[in-house]
C-alpha positions in Angstrom: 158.2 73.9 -102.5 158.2 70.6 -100.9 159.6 70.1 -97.7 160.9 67.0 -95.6 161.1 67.3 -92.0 163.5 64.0 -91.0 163.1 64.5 -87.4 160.0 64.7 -86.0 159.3 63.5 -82.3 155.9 63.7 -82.5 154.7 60.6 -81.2 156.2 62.3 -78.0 153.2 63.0 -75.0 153.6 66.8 -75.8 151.4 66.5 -78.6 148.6 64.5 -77.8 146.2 67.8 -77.6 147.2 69.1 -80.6 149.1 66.5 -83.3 146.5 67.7 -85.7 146.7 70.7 -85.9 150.8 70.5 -85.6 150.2 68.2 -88.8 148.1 70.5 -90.9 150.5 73.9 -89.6 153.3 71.6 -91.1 151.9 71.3 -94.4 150.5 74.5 -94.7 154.1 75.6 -94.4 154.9 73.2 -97.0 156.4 70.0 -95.7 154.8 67.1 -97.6 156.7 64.1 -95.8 157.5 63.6 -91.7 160.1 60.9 -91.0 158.7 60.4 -86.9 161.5 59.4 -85.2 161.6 57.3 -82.3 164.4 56.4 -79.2 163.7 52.9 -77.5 160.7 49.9 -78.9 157.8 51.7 -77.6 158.3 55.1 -79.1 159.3 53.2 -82.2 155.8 51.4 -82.5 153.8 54.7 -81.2 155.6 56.6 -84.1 154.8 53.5 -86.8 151.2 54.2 -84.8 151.5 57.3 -86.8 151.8 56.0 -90.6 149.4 56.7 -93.1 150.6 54.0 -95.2 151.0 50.3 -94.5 154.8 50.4 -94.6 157.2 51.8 -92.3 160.7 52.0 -92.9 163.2 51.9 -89.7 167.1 52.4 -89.2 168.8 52.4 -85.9 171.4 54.6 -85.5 174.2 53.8 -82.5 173.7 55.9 -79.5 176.0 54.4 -77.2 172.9 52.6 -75.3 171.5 49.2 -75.9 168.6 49.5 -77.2 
């Protein structure tokens, strides 16, 4: 079975120790694409940080902030 997980944080600080191995528990479970989400510029370009491809596709969604 593959799974998509559409709403990873994990270019959030929790995870600096142990993105790998969050990665590899991931797809051991199944999940063969992460969407990395993002909330303001700088967690947007630290999650594009996390890309394995050369492409990134973004949409903003409205929160009620200006972002």
């Amino acid at each position: 079975m593959n799974l998509v997980d559409i709403g990873a944080n994990l270019s959030h600080e929790s995870f600096v120790d142990d993105l790998d191995e969050v990665v590899s528990a991931a797809q051991a479970a199944g999940v063969s694409h992460i969407i990395v989400t993002g909330t303001d510029q700088n967690s947007n370009e630290a999650a594009m940080s996390l890309s394995p491809v050369s492409y990134t596709h973004l949409r903003a969604h409205e929160t009620g902030r200006n972002l």
